[in-house]
C-alpha positions as CSV (number, residue, x, y, z in Angstrom):
1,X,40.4,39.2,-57.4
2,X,36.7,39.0,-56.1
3,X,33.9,37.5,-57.8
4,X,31.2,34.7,-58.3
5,X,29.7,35.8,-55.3
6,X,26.8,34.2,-53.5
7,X,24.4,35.5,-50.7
8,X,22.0,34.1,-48.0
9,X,20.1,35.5,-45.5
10,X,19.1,33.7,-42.2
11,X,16.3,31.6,-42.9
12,X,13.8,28.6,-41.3
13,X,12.7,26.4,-43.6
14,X,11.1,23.1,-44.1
15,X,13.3,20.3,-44.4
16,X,12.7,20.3,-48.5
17,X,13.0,24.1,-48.8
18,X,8.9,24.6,-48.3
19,X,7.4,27.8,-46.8
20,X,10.1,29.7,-45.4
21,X,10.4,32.3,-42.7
22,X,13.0,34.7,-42.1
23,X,14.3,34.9,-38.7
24,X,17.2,37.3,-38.9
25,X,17.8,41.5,-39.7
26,X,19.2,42.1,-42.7
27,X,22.2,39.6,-42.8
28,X,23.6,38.5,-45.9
29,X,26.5,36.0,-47.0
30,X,28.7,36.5,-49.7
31,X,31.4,33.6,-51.0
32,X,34.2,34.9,-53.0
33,X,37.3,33.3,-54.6
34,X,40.7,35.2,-53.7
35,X,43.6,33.7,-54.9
36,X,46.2,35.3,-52.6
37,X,45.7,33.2,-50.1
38,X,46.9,30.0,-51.5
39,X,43.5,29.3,-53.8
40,X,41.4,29.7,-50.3
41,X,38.2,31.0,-50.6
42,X,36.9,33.9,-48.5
43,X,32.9,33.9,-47.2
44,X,32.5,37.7,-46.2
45,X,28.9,38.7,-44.7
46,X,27.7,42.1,-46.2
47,X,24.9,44.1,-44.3
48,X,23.7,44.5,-41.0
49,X,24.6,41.2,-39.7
50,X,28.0,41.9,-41.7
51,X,31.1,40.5,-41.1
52,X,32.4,37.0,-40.9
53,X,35.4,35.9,-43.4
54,X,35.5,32.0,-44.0
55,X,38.7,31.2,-45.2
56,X,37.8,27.5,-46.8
57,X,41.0,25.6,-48.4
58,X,41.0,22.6,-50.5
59,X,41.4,19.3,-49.4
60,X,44.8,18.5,-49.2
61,X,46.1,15.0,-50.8
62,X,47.4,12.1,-49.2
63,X,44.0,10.6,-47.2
64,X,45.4,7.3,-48.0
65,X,43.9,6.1,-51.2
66,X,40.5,6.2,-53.2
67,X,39.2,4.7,-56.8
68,X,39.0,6.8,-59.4
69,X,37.7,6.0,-62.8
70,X,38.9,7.7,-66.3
71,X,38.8,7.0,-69.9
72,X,41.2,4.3,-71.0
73,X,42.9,7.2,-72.3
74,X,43.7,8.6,-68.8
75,X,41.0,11.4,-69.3
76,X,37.7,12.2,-68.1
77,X,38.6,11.1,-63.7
78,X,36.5,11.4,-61.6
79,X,36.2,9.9,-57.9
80,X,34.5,6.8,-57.2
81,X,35.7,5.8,-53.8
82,X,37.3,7.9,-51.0
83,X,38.8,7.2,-48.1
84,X,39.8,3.9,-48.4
85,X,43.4,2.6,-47.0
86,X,45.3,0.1,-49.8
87,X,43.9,-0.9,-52.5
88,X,45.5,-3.8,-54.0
89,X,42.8,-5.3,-56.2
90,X,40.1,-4.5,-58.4
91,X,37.7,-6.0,-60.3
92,X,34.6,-4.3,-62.6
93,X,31.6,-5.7,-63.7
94,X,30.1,-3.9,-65.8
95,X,26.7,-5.9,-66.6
96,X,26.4,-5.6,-63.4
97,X,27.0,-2.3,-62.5
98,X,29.2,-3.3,-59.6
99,X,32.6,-3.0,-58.8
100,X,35.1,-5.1,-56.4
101,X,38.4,-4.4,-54.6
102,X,40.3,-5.6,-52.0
103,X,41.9,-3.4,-49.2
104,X,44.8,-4.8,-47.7
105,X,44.8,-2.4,-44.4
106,X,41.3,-2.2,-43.7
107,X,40.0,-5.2,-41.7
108,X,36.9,-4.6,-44.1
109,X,39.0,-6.3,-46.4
110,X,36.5,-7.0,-49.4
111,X,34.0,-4.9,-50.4
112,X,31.6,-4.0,-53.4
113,X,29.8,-0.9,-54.5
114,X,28.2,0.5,-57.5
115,X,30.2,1.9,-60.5
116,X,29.8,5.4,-59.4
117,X,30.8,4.3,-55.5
118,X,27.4,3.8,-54.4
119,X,26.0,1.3,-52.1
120,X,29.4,0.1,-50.4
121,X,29.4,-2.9,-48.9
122,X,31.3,-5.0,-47.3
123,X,31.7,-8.4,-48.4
124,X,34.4,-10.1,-45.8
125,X,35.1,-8.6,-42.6
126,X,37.5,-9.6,-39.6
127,X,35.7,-11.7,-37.4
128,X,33.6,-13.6,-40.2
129,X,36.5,-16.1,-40.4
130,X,39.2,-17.4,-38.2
131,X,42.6,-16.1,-38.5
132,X,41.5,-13.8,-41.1
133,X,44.2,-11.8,-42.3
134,X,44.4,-8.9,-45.1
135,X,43.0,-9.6,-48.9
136,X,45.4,-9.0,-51.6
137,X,43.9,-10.2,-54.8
138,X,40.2,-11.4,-55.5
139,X,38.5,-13.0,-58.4
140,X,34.5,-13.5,-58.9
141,X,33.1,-15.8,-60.6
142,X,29.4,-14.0,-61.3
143,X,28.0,-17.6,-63.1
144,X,28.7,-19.9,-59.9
145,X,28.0,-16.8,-57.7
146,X,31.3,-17.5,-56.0
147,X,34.1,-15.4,-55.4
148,X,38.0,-16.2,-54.5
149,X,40.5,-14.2,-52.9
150,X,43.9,-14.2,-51.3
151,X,44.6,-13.7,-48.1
152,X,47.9,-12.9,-45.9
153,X,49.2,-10.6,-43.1
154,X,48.3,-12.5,-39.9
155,X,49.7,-15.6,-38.7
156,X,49.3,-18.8,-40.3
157,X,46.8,-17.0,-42.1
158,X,48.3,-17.2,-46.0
159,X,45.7,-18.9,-48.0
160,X,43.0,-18.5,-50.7
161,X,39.9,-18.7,-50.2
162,X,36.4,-19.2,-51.8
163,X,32.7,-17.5,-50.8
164,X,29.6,-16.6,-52.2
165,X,29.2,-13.0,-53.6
166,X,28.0,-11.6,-50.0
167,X,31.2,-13.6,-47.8
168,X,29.2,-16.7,-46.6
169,X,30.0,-20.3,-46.8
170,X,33.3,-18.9,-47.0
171,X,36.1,-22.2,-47.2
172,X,39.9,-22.2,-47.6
173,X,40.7,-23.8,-51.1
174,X,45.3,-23.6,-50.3
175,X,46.3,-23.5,-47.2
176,X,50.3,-21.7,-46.4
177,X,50.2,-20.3,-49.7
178,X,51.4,-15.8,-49.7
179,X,49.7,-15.0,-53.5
180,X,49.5,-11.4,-54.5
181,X,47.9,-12.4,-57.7
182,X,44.8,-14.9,-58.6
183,X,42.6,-15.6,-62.0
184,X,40.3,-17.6,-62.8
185,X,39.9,-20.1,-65.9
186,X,36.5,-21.3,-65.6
187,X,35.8,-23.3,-68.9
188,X,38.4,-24.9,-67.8
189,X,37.8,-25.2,-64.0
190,X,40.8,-23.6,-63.2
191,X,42.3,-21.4,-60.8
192,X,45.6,-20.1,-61.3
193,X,47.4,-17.6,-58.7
194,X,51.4,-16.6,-58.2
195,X,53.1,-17.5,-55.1
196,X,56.3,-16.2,-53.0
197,X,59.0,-18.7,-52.1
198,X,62.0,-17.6,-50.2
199,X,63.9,-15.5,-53.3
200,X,62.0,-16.9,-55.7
201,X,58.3,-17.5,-57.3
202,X,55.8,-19.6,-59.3
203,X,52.9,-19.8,-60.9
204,X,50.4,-22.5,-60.1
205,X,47.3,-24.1,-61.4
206,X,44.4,-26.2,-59.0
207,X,41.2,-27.1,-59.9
208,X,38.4,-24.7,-58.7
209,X,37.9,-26.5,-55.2
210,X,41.7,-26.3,-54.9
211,X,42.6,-29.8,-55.6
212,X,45.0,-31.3,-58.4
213,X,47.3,-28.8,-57.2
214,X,50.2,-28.0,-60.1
215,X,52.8,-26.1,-60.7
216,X,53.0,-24.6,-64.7
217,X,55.5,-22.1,-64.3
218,X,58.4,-22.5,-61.4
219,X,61.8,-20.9,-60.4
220,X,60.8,-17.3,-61.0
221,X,63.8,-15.0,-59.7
222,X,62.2,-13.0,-57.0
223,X,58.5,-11.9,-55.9
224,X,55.9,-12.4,-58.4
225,X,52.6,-10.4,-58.2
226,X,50.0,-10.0,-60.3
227,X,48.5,-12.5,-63.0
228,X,46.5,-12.0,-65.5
229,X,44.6,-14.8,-68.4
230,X,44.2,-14.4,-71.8
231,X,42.4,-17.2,-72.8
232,X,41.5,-16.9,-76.4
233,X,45.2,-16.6,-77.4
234,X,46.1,-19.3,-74.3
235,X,48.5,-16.7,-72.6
236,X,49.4,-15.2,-69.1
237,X,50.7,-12.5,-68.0
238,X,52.8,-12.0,-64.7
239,X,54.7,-9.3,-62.8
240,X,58.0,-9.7,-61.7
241,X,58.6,-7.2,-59.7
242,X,62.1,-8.3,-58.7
243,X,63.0,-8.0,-62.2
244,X,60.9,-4.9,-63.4
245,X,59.7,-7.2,-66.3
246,X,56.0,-8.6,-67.4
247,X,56.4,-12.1,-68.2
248,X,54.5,-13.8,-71.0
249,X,54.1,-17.6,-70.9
250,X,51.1,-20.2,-72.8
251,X,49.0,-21.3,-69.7
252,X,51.3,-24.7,-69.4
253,X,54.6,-22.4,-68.6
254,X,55.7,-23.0,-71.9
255,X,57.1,-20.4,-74.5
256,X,58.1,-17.6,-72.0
257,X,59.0,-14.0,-73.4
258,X,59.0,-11.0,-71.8
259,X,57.4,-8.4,-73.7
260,X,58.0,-5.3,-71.2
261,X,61.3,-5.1,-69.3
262,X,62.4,-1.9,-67.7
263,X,59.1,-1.3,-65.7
264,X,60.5,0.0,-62.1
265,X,58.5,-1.1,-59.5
266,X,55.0,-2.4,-61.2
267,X,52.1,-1.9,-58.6
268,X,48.9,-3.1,-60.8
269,X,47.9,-4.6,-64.0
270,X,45.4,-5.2,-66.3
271,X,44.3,-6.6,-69.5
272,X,42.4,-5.2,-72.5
273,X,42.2,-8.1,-74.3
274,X,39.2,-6.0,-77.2
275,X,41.9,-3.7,-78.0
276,X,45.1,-5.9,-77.6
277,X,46.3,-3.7,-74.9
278,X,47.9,-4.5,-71.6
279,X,47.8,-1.7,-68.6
280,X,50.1,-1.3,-65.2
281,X,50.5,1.3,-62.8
282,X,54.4,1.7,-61.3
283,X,55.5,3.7,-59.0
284,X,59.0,5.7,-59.4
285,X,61.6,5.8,-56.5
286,X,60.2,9.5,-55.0
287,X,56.6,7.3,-54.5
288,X,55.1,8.9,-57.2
289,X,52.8,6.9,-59.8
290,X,51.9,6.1,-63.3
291,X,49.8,4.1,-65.6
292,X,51.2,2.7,-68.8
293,X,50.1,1.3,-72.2
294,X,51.4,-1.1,-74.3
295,X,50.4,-3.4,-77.2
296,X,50.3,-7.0,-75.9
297,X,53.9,-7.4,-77.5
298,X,55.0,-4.5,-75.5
299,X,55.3,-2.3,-78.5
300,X,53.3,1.2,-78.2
301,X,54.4,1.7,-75.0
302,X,52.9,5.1,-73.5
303,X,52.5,7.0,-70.5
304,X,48.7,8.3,-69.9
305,X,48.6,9.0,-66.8
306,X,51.0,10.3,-63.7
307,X,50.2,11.5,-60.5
308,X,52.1,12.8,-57.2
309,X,51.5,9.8,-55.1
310,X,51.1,5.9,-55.4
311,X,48.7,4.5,-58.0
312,X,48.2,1.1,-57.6
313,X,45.0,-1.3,-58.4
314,X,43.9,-0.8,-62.0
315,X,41.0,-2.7,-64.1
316,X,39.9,-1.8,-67.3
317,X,36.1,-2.1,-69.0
318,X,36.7,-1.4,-72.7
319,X,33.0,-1.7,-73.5
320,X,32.3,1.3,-71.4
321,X,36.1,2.9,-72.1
322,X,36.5,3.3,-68.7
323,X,40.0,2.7,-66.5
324,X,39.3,2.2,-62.7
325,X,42.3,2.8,-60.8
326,X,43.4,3.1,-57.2
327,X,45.4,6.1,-56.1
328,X,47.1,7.4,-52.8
329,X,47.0,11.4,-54.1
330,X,44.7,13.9,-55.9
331,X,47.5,15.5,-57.7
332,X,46.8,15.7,-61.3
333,X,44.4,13.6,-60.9
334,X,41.1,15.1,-60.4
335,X,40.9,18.1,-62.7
336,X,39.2,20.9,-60.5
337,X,39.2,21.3,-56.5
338,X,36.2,22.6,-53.9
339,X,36.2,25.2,-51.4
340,X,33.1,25.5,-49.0
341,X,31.5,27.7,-46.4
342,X,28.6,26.8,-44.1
343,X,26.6,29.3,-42.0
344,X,25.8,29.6,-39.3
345,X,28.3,27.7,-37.4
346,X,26.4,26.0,-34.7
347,X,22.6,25.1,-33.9
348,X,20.6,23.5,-31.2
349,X,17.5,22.3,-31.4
350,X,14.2,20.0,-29.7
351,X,14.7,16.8,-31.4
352,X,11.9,16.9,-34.1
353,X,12.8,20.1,-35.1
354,X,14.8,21.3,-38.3
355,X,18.2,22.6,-37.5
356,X,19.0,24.3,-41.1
357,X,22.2,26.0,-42.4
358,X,23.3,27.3,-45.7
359,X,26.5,26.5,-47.6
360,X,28.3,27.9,-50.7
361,X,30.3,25.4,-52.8
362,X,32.6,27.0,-54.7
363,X,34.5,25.4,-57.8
364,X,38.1,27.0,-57.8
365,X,39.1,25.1,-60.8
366,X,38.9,26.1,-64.7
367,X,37.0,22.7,-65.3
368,X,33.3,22.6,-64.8
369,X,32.6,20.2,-61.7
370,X,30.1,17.7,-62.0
371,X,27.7,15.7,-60.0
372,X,28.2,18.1,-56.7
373,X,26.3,16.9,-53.7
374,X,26.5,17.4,-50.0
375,X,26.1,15.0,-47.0
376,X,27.2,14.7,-43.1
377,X,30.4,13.1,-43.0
378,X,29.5,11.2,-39.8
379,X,26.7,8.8,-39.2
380,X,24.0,10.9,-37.0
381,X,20.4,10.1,-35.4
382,X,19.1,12.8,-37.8
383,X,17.5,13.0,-41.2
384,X,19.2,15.1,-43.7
385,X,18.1,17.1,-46.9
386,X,20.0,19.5,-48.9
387,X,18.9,22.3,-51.8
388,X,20.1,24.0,-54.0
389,X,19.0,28.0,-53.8
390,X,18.9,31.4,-55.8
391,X,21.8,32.9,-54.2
392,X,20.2,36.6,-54.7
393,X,16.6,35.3,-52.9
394,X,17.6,32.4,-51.2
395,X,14.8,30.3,-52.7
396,X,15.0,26.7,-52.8
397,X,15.8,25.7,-56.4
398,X,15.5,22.3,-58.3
399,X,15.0,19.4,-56.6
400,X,16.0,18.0,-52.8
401,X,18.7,16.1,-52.7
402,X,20.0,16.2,-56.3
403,X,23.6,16.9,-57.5
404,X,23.8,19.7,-59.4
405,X,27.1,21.3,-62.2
406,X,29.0,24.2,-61.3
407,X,30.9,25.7,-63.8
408,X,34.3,26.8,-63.2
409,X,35.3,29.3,-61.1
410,X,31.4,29.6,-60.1
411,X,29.7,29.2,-56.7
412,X,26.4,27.7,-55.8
413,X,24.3,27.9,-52.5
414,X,22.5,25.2,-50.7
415,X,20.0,25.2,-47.8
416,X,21.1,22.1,-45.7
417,X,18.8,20.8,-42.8
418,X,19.5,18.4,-40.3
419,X,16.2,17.3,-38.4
420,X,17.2,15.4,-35.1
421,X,15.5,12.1,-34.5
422,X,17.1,11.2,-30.9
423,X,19.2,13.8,-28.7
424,X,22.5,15.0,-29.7
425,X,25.5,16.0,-27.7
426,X,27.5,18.8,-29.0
427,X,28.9,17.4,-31.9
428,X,30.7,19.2,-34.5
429,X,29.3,17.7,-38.2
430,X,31.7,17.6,-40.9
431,X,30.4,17.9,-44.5
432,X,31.3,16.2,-47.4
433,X,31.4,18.2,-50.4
434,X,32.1,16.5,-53.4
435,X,31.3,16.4,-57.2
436,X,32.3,13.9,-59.0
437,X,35.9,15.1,-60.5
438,X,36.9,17.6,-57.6
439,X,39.0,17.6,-54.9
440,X,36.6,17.8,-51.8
441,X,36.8,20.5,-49.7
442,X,38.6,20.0,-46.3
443,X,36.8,20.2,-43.0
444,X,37.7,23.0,-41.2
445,X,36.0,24.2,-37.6
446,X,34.6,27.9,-38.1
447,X,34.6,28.1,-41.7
448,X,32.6,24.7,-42.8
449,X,31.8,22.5,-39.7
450,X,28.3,22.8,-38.2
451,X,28.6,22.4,-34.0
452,X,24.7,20.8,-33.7
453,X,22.7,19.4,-30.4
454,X,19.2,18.4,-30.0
455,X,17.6,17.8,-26.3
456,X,14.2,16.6,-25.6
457,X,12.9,19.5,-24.5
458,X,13.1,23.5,-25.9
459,X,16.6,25.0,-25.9
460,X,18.2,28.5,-27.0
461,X,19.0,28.6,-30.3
462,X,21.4,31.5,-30.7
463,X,22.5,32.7,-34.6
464,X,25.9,34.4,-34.1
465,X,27.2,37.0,-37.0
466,X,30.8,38.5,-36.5
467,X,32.0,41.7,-38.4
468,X,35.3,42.8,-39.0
469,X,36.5,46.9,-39.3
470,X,37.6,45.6,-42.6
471,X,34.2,44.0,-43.6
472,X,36.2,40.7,-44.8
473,X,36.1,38.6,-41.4
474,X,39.6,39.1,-40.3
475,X,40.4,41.5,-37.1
476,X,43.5,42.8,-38.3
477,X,45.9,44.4,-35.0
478,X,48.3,46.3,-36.4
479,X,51.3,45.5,-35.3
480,X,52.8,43.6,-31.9
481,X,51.2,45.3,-28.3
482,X,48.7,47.3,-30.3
483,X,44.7,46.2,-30.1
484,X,41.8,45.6,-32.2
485,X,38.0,45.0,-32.3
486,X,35.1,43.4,-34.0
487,X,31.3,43.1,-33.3
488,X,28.9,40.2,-33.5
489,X,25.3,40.4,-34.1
490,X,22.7,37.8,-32.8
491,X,19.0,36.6,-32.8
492,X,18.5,33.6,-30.6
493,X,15.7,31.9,-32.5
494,X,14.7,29.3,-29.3
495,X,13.8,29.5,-26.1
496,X,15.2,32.2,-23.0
497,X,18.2,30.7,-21.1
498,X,21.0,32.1,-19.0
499,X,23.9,31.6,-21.1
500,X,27.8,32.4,-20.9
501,X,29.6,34.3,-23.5
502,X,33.1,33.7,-24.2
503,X,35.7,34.3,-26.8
504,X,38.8,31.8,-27.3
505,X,41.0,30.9,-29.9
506,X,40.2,27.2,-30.2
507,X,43.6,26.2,-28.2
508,X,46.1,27.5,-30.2
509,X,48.5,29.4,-28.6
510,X,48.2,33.1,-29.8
511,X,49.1,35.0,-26.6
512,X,45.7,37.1,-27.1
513,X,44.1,39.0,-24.5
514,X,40.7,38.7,-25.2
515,X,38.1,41.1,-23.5
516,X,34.4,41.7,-24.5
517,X,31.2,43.3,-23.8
518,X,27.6,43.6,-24.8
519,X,27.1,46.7,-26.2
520,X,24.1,49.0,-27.2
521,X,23.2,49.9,-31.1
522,X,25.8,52.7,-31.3
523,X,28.5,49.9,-29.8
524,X,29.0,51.5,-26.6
525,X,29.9,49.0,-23.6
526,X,26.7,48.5,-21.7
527,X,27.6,45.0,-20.1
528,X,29.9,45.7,-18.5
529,X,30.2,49.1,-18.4
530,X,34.5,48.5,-19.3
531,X,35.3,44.9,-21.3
532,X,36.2,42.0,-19.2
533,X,38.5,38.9,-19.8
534,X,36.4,37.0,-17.6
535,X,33.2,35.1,-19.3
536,X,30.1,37.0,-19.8
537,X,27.3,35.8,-17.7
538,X,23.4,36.8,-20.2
539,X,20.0,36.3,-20.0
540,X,18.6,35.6,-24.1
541,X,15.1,35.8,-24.4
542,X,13.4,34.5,-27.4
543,X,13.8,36.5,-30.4
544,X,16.4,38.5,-28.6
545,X,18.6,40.2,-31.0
546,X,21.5,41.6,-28.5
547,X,25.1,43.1,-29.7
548,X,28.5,42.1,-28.3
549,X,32.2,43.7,-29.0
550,X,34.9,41.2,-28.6
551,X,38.5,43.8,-27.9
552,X,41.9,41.7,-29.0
553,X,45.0,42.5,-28.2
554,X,48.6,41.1,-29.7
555,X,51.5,41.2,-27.5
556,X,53.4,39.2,-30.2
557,X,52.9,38.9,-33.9
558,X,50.4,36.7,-35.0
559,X,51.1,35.2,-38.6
560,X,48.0,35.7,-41.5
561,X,46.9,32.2,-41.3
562,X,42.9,32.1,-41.3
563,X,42.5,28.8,-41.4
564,X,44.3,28.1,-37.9
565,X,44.8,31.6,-36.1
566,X,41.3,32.0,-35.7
567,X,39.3,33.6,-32.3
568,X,35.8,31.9,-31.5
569,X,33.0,33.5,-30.0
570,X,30.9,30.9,-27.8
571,X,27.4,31.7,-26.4
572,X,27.2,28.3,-23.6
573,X,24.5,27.5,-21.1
574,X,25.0,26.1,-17.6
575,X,26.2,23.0,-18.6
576,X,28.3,24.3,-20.9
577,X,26.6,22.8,-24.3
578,X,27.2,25.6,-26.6
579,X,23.9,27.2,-28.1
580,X,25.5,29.6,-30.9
581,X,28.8,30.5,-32.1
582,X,31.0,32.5,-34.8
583,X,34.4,32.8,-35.8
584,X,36.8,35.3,-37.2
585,X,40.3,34.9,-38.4
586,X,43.1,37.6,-36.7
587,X,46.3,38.6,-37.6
588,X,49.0,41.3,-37.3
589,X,50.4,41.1,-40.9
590,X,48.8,43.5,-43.5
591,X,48.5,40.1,-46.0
């Protein structure tokens, strides 16, 4: 079940991977995939600083929605945009390299990045206009260096709108008008956009400042949504979600067909007028989603892609073959998932100084993941670099801060370094790990979070390494009222300090006893002479490399779940800001 491993030793380096210097005894890390546990991965340390098992799941789905982008056969995804809330719009432009959506939750309601999701940023935000309210649909118009949008949600706020490409000089073009769907005619000077009546809905037509306002296309059973223009052929297409029907009509209302009826619940469309192809995304009644294609006359009709979890907001770029598509899930979407380790667990540094870690990225799929980077999830006062490294050496490799291809079922180890500019209070730094068509790897306290503080003057820096009897990282007590044990190994690599040791199990109600000790090199209790419960007052000097036993025992049984039932080891000063840490996961089951 073991394999791909990958191994690091504790090292200093400079913040590109430069002259190196070790500052640990023998301690090694090895990442390995072990698909018992639910496709976790498992980070044991082998040697004298043995013993830690990282149990690192994949991130689950559901983190409301993100933009993905595939081939317009449904092939070939890969993430653009996490994290985001509800996507109901989006618009590519591919000359320009930039693409547009509209976020009907998130009070940074416009926004614009680059086609692979980089360089977000926001376009309209609450509090640039009065009474703004939530974008639903949005329309650019790149010549004029304009763009219009639809706005709704707050009161007295339904309207569209008109700005320039970066939100300013922002006016309101129809006032009192809920549209879920706008496009733009503009050799015609004309902006056309659905709108919702009491049980029914129209499509109307105003010139570009909003004036001449008419209606082409009236008494509509239901809501109407999304719009769409195809100009050469003098067509547009409309969803009528009441209906589950896309309506045809000439751009005067005239000549109505409906060329695909039957379509439950129709969350997004788009046209592909180079190919003759229309796309929309549904949704079925158990909230899971799909994106269809048809011929324009709603013959060819095929599924080509499904997901668990909503899909919404699609656009299409047939030059490039490229569908972009919001999506709630990562179900069948994405075709390979991460898993991640980070070690050590915690540093704390003089601001200036490099605070460096290592991480494994492992790629638990059977597709090779591509484009695999790594960055602080949360904005910090500190400059960042990551590496990639020869897991065998633990050289720096390639080039800083470039994403690098792991094939599948591989690993690959990075130096990260985190160099404070301003002081830090204990804060626990998420990572993200992503590639380009992978699940990220979930945050997880112990296993891949990095507890970092900086302070304007020298601290203790302690490196904490825990080994399990088993050599995996997971005290195993056998059985209900029966005990267990497990060692940690340190070198504090800063400055002497009276510190606190302490073991815990991160608030979750285990009903552990937890006692502990420093010991001497044949593990013998020296400190106190018999293990106490109560914290364990130190003195680390620099370089220090002192040995602690931490004794557990299980009045009750505690499930095998390593990423939760997990006991801490905490090395604190007086003022209780941690200087070092480690982590094992415990259990009474065999697993």
């Amino acid at each position: 079940m073991i394999a791909n491993r990958a191994r690091t030793t504790l090292t200093r380096a400079g913040p590109h991977g430069g002259q190196s210097e070790s500052r640990g005894k023998g301690g090694t890390m090895q990442i390995s995939r072990d698909v018992t546990h639910g496709g976790c991965a498992r980070a044991m340390r082998k040697g004298a600083l043995a013993g830690l098992l990282v149990v690192a799941c994949a991130a689950q789905p559901g983190w409301a929605e993100s933009i993905f982008r595939s081939d317009l056969s449904g092939g070939e995804r890969v993430l653009i945009t996490p994290e985001l809330r509800l996507v109901t719009d989006i618009h590519v432009a591919t000359a320009r390299n930039e693409l547009y959506w509209a976020d009907s939750l998130l009070k940074q309601t416009l926004r614009r990045s680059t086609l692979t999701g980089g360089q977000v940023t926001t376009i309209i935000e609450e509090g640039i206009l009065p009474r703004f309210g939530n974008a639903f649909a949005l329309a650019p118009d790149f010549a004029s260096n304009e763009l219009y949008w639809t706005e709704g949600g707050s009161p007295g706020a339904f309207r569209i709108l008109r700005s320039d490409l970066e939100g300013a000089n922002a006016v309101t073009l129809v006032e009192g008008v809920e549209s879920l769907g706008i496009a733009l005619d503009l050799s015609a000077a004309k902006l056309y956009y659905t709108e919702l009546l009491p049980g029914s809905g129209r499509i109307r037509r105003a010139n570009l400042d909003g004036t001449s306002l008419e209606t082409v296309d009236e008494g509509l059973v239901g809501a109407v949504s999304h719009i769409e223009l195809d100009l050469a052929r003098g067509h547009m297409y409309v969803v009528e979600q009441c209906c589950e029907r896309i309506r045809r009509a000439n751009l005067d209302g005239s000549a109505t067909i409906f060329p695909l009826t039957g379509v439950q619940n129709v969350r997004g469309m788009a046209l592909d007028l180079a190919n003759d192809h229309i796309y929309f995304s549904q949704q079925d009644a158990s909230f899971n989603g799909s994106i269809w294609r048809a011929n324009l006359d709603g013959t060819g009709l095929v599924e080509i892609l499904s997901a668990t979890g909503q899909i919404r907001a699609i656009a299409v770029d047939p030059a490039a073959n490229a569908l972009f598509f919001s999506a709630e899930g990562l179900d069948n979407l994405l075709p390979t998932s991460l898993v991640a380790a980070v070690l050590p667990s915690s540093r704390s540094v003089q601001v200036g100084q490099l605070a460096s870690a290592f991480a494994t990225l492992i790629n638990a799929g059977s597709t090779a993941a591509r484009g695999c980077s790594i960055a602080p999830a949360q904005s910090l006062p500190a400059d960042f670099d990551y590496q990639t490294t020869d897991p065998a050496s633990n050289v720096p490799t390639g080039n800083p801060n470039t994403p690098v291809d792991i094939p599948a079922g591989a690993s690959q180890s990075f130096y990260v370094a985190l160099t404070p500019t301003q002081p830090i209070a204990p804060t626990d730094v998420a990572f993200v790990f992503a590639c380009d068509n992978a699940q990220r790897a979930a945050a997880q306290p112990g296993v891949n979070v990095l507890t970092l503080s900086a302070e304007a003057t020298p601290v203790a820096d302690v490196i904490v390494l825990a080994l399990t009897p088993s050599n995996d990282g997971v005290v195993r007590v056998p059985g209900a009222g029966a005990s267990a044990a497990f060692a940690t190994a340190t070198v504090n690599v800063g400055v002497a300090a009276d510190l606190t040791v302490t073991a815990d199990t991160a608030g979750e109600s285990l009903g552990l006893t937890l006692a502990l000790c420093q010991t001497d090199s044949s593990g013998t209790c020296i400190n106190p002479l018999v293990p106490t419960t109560d914290p364990l007052p130190v003195v680390l000097e620099a370089n220090a490399t002192p040995t602690f036993s931490v004794f557990v025992t299980a009045p009750a049984a505690v499930p095998f779940d390593p990423v939760s039932n997990r006991i801490n080891v905490r090395f604190t000063d007086a003022g209780g800001t941690s200087r070092g840490s480690a982590s094992v996961a415990v259990t009474t089951a065999s697993d």
